[in-house]
C-alpha positions, 0 to 999 in steps of 0.5 A: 813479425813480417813474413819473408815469403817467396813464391816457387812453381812447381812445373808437372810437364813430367806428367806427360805432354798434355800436362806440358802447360801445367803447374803449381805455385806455392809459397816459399818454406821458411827455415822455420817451417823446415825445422818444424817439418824436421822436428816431425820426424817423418821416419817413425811416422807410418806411410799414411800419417806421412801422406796425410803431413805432407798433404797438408805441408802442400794445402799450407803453402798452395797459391795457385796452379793449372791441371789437365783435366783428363776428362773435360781435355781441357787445362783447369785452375787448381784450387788447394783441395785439388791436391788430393786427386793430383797423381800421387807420384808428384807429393814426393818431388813436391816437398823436395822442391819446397824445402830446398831440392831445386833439381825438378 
């Protein structure tokens, strides 16, 4: 069965001015997915194990992206393990972005 995929930017100009130029590009979800994802039941999971689902929903869908590196001052390709060490105030808005929220 072929799949029906979609790429979504996630812009991270949010993050401040120097991160106006940055962004991340994932694949889109399929109705699957999301009723997979629903299927969880993420409320009766504790915070870290949410953390570690919605992690790996982002590693999953990841294509491609560029960050500010605040140490080099320098905009850098992201690669899907970087996902980690992004600011932690993005994984939420992230998700909603991908399943649907295009209010970003």
């Amino acid at each position: 069965m072929p799949k029906f995929i979609s790429e979504k930017t996630f812009s991270l100009k949010s993050l401040g001015e120097a991160w106006k130029d940055c962004f991340i590009k994932f694949s889109s979800v399929s109705i699957k997915e999301s009723r997979e994802l629903i299927q969880l039941k993420l409320g009766s999971k504790t915070p870290l194990e949410v953390s570690d689902i919605t992690v790996k929903f982002l590693k999953d869908h990841f294509i491609s992206g560029n960050a500010y590196d605040s140490e080099s001052k320098q905009i850098v390709a992201l690669k899907a393990e970087d996902i980690t060490e992004l600011p932690s105030m993005i994984q939420e808005k992230v998700i909603l972005f991908l399943v649907g929220d295009a209010s970003q």
